[in-house]
PyMOL Python script that loads the backbone (N, CA, C, O; Angstrom):
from pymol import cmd

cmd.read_pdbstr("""\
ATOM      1  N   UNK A   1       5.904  19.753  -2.946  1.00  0.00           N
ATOM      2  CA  UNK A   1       5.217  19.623  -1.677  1.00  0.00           C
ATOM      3  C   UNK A   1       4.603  18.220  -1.564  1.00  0.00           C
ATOM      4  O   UNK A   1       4.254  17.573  -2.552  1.00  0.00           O
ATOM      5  N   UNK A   2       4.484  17.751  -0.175  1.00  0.00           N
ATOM      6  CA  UNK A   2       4.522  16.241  -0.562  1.00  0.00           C
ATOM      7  C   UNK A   2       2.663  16.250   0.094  1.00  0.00           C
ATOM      8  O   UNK A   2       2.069  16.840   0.996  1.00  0.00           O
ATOM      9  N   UNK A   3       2.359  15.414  -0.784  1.00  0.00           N
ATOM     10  CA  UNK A   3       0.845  15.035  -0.547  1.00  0.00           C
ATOM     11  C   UNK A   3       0.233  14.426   0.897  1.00  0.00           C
ATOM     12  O   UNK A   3       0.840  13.597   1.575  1.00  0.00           O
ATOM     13  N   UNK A   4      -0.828  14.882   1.176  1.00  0.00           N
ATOM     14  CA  UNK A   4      -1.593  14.808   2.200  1.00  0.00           C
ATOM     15  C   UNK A   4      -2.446  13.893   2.234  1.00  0.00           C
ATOM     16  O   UNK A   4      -3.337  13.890   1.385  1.00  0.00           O
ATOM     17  N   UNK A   5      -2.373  12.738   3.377  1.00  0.00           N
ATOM     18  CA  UNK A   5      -3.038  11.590   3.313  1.00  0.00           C
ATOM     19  C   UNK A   5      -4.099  11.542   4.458  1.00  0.00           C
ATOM     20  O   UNK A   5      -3.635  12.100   5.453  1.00  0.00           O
ATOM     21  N   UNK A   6      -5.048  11.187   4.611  1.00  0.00           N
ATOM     22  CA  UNK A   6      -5.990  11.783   5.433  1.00  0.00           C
ATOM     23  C   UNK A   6      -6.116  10.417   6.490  1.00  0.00           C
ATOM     24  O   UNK A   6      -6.239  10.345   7.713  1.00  0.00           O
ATOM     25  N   UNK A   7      -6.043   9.599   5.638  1.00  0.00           N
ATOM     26  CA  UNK A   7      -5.235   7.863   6.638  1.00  0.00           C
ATOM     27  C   UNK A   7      -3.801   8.274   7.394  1.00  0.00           C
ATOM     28  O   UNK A   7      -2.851   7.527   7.631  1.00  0.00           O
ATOM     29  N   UNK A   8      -3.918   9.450   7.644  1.00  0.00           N
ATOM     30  CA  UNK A   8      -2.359   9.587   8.333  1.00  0.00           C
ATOM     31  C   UNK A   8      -2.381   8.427   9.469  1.00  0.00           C
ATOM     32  O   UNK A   8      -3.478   8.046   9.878  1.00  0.00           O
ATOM     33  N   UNK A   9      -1.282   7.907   9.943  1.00  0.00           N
ATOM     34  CA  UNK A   9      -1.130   6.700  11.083  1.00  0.00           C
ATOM     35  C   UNK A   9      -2.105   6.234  11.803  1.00  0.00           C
ATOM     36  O   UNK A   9      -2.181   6.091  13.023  1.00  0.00           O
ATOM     37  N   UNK A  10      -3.336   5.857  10.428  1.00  0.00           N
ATOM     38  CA  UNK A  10      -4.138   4.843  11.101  1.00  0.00           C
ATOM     39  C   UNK A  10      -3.771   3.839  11.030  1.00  0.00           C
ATOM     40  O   UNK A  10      -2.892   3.471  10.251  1.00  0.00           O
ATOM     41  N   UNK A  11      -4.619   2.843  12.185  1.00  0.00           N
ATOM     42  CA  UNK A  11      -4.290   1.448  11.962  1.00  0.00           C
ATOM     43  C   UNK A  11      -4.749   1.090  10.577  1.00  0.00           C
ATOM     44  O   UNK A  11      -5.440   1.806   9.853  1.00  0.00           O
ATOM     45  N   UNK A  12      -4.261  -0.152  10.286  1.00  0.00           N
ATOM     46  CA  UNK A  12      -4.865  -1.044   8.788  1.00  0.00           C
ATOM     47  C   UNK A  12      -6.180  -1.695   9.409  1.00  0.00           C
ATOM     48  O   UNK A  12      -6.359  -2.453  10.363  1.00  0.00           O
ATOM     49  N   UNK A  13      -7.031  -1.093   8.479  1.00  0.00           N
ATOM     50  CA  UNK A  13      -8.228  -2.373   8.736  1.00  0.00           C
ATOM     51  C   UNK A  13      -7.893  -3.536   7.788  1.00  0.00           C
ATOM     52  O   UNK A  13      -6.990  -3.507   6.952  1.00  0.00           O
ATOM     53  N   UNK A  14      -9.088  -5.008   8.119  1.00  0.00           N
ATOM     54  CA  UNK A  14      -8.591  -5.873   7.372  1.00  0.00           C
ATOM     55  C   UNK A  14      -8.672  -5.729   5.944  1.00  0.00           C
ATOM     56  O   UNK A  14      -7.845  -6.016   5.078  1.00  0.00           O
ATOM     57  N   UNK A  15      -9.899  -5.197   5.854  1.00  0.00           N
ATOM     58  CA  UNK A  15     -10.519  -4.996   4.305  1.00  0.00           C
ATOM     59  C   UNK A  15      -9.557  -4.493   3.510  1.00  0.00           C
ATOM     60  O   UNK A  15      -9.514  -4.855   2.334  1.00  0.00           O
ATOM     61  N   UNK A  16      -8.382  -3.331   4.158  1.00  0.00           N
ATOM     62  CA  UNK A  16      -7.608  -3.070   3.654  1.00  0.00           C
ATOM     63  C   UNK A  16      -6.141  -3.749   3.345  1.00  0.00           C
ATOM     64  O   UNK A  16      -5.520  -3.734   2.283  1.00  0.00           O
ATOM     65  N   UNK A  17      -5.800  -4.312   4.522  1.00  0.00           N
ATOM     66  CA  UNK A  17      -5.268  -5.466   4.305  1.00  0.00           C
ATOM     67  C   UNK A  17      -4.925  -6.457   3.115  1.00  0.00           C
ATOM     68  O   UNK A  17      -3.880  -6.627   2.488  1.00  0.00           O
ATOM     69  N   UNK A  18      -6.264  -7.093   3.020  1.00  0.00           N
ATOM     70  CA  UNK A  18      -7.076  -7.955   1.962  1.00  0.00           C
ATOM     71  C   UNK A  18      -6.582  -7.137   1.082  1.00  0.00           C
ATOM     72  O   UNK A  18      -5.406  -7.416   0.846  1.00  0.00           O
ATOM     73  N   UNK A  19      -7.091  -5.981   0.320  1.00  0.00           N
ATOM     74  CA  UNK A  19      -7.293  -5.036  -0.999  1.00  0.00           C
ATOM     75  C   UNK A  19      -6.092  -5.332  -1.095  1.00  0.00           C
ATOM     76  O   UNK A  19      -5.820  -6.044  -2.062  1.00  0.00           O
ATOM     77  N   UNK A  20      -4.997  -4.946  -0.222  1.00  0.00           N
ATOM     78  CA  UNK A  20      -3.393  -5.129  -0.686  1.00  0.00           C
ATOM     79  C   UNK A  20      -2.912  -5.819  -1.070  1.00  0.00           C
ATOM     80  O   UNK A  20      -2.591  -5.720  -2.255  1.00  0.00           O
ATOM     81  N   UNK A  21      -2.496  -7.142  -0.193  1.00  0.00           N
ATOM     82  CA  UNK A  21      -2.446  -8.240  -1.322  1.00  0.00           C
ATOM     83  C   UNK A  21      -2.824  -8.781  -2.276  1.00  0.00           C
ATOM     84  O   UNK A  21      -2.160  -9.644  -2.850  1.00  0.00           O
ATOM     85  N   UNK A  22      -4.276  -8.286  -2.746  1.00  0.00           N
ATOM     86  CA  UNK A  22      -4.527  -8.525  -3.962  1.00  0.00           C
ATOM     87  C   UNK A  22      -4.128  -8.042  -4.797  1.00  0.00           C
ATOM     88  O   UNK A  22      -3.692  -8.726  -5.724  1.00  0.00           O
ATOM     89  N   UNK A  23      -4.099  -6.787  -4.844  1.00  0.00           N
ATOM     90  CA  UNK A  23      -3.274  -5.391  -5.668  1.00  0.00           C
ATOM     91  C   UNK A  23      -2.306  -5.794  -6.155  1.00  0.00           C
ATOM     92  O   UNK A  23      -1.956  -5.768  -7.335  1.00  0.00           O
ATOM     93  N   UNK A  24      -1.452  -6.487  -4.618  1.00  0.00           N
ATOM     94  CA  UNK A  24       0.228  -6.924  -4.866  1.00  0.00           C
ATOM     95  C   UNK A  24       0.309  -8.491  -5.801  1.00  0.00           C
ATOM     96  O   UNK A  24       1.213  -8.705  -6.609  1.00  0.00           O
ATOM     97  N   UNK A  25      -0.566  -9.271  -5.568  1.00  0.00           N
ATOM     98  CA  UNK A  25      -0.844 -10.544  -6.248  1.00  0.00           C
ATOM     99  C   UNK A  25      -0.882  -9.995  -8.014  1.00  0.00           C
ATOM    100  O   UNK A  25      -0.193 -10.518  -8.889  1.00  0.00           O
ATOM    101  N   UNK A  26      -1.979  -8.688  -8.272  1.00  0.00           N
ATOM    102  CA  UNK A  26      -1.781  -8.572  -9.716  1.00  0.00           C
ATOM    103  C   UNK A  26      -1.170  -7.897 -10.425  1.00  0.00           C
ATOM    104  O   UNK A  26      -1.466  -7.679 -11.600  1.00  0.00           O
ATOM    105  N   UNK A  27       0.321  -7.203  -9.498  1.00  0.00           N
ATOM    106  CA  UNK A  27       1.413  -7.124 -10.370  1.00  0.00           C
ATOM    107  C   UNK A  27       1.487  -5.357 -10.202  1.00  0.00           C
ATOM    108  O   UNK A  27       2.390  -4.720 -10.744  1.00  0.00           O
ATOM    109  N   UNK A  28       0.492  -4.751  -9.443  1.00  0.00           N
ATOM    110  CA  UNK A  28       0.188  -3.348  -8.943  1.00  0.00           C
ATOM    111  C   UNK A  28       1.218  -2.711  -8.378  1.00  0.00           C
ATOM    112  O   UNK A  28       1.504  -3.007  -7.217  1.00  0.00           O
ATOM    113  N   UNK A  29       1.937  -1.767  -9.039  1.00  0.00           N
ATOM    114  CA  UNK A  29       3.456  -1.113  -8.316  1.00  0.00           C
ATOM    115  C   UNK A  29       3.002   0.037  -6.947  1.00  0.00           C
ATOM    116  O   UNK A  29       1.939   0.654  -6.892  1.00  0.00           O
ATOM    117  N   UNK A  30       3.904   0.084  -6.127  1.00  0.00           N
ATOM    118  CA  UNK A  30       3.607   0.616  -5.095  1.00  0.00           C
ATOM    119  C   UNK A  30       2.795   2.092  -4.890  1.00  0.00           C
ATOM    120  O   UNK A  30       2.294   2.509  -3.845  1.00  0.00           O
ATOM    121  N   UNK A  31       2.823   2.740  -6.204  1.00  0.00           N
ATOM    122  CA  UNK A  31       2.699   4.290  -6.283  1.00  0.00           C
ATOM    123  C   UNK A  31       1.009   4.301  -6.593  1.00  0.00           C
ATOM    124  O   UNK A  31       0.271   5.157  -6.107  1.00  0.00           O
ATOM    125  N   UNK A  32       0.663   3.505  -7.240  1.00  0.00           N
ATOM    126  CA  UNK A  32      -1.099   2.853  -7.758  1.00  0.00           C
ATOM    127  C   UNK A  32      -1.854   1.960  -6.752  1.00  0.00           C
ATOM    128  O   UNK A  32      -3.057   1.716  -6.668  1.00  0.00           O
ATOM    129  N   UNK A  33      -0.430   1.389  -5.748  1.00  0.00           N
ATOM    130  CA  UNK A  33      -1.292   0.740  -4.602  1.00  0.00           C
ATOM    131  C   UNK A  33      -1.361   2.069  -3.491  1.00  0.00           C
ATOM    132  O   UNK A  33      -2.419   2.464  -3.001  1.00  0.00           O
ATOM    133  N   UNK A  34      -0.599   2.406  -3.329  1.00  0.00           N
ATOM    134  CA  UNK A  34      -0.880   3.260  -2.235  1.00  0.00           C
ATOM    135  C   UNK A  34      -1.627   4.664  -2.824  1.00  0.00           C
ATOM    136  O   UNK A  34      -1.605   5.580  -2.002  1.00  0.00           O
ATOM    137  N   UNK A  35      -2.143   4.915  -3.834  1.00  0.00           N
ATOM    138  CA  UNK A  35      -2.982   5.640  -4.349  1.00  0.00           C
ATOM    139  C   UNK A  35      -4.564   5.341  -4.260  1.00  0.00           C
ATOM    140  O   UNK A  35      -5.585   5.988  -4.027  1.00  0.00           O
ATOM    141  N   UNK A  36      -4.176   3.855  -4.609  1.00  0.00           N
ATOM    142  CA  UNK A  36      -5.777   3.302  -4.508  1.00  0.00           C
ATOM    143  C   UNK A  36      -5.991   3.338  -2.995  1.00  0.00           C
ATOM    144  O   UNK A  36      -7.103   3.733  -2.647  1.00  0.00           O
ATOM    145  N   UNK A  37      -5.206   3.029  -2.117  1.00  0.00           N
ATOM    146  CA  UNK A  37      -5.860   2.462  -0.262  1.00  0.00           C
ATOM    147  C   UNK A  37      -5.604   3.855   0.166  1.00  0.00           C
ATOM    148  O   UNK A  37      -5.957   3.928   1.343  1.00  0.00           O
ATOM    149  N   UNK A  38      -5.141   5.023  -0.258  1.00  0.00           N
ATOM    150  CA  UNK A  38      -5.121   6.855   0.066  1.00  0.00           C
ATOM    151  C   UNK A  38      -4.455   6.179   0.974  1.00  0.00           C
ATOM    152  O   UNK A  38      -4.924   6.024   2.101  1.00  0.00           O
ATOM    153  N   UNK A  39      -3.358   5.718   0.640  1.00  0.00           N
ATOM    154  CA  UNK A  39      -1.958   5.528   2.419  1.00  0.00           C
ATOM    155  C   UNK A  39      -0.686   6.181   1.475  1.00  0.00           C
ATOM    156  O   UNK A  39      -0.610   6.109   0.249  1.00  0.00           O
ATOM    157  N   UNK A  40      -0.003   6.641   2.122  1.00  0.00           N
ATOM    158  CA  UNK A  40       1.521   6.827   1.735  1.00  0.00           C
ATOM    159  C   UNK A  40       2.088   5.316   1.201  1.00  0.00           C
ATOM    160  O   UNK A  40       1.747   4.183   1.538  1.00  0.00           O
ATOM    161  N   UNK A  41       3.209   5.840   0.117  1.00  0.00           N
ATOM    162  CA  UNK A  41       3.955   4.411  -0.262  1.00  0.00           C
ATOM    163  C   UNK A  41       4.708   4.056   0.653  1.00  0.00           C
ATOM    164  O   UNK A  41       5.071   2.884   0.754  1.00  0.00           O
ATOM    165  N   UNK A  42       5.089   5.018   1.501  1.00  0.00           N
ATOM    166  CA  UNK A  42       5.690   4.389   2.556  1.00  0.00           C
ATOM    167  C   UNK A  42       5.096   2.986   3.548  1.00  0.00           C
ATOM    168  O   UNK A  42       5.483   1.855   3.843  1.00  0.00           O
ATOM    169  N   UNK A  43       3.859   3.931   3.834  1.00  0.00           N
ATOM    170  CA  UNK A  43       3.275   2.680   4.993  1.00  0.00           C
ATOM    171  C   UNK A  43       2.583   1.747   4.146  1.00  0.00           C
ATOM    172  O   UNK A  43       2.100   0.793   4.755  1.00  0.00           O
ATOM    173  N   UNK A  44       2.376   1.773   2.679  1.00  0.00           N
ATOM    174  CA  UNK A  44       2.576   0.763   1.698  1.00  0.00           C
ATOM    175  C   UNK A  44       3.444  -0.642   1.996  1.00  0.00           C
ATOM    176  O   UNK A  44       3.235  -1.854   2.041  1.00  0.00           O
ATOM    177  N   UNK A  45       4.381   0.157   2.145  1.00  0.00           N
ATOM    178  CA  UNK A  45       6.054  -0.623   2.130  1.00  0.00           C
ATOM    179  C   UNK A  45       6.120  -1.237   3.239  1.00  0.00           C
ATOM    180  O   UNK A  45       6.534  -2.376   3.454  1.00  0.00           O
ATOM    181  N   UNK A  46       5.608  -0.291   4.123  1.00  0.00           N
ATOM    182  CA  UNK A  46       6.147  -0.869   5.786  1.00  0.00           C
ATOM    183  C   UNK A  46       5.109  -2.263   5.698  1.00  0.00           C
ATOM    184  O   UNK A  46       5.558  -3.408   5.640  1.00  0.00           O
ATOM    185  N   UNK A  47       3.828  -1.970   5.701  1.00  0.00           N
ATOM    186  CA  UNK A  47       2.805  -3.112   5.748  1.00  0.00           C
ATOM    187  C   UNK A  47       2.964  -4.378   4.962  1.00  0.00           C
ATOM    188  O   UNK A  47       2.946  -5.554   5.325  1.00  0.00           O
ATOM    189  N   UNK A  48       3.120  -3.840   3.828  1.00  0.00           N
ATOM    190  CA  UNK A  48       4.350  -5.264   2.553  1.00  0.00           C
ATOM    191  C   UNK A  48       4.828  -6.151   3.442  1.00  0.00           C
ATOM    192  O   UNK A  48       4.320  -7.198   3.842  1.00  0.00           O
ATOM    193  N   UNK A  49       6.335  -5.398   3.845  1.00  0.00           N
ATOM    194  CA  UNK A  49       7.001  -6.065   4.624  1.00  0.00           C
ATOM    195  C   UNK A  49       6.596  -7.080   5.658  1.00  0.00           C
ATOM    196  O   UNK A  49       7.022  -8.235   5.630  1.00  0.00           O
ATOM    197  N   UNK A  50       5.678  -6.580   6.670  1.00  0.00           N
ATOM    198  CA  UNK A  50       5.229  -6.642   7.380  1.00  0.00           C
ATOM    199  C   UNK A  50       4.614  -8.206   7.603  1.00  0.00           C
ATOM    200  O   UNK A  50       4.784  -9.005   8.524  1.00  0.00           O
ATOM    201  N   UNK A  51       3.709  -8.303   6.173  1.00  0.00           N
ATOM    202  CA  UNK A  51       3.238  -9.417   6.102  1.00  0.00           C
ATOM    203  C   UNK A  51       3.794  -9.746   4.698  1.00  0.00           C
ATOM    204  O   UNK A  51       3.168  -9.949   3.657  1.00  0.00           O
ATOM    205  N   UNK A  52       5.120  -9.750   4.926  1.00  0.00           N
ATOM    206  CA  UNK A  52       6.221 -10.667   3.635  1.00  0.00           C
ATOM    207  C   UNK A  52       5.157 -10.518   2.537  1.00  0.00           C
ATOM    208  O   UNK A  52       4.327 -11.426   2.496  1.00  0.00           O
ATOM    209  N   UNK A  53       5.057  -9.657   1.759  1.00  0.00           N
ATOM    210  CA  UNK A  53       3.972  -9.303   0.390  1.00  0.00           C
ATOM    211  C   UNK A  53       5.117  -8.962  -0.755  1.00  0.00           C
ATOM    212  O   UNK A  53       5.597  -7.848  -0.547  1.00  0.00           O
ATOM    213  N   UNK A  54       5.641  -9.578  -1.828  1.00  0.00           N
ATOM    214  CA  UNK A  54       6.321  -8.784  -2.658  1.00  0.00           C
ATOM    215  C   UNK A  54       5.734  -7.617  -3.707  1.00  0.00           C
ATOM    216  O   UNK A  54       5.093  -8.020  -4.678  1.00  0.00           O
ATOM    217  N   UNK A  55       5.944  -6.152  -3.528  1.00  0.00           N
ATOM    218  CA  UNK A  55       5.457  -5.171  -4.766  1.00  0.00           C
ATOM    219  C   UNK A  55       6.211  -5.503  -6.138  1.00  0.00           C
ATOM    220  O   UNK A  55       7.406  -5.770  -6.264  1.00  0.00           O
ATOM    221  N   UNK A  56       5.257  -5.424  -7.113  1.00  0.00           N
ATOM    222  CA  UNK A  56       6.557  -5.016  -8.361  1.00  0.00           C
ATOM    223  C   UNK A  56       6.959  -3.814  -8.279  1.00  0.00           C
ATOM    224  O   UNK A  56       6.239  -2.892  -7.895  1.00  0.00           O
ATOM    225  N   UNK A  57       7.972  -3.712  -8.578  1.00  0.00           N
ATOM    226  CA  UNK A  57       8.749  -2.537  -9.352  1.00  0.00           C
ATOM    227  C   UNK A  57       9.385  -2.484 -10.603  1.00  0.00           C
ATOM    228  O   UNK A  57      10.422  -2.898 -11.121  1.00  0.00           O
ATOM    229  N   UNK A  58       7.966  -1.544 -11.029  1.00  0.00           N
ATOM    230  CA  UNK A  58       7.520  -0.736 -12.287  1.00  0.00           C
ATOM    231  C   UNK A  58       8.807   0.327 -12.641  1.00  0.00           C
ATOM    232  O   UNK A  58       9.555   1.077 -12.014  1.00  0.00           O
ATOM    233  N   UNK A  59       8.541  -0.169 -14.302  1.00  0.00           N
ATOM    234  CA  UNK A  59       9.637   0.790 -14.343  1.00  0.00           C
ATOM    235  C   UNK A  59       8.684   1.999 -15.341  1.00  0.00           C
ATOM    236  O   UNK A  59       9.198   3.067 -15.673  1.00  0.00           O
TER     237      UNK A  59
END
""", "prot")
cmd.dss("prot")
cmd.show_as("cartoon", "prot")
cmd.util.cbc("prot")
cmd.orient("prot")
């Protein structure tokens, strides 16, 4: 059953924003970033993109 995010399709605030790229700057794989900001890895991903952010991928 897939987990319940309570940030369902909110906007990004900046603060959150910010938190992300930093996350993504120290090497933070997508499943620990989007755990820490309570967003889906999806809208993880989408927002990445979004503002050209590379995730690692952890193996």
């Amino acid at each position: 059953m897939a987990e319940r995010f309570e940030r369902h399709k909110q906007p990004w605030r900046s603060d959150e924003i910010q938190k992300l790229h930093t996350l993504a700057k120290k090497g933070m794989g997508l499943k620990a970033i989007a755990k820490t900001l309570t967003r889906s890895e999806e809208s993880v991903k989408q927002r990445a993109k979004q503002d050209s952010i590379s995730i690692a991928k952890l193996r």
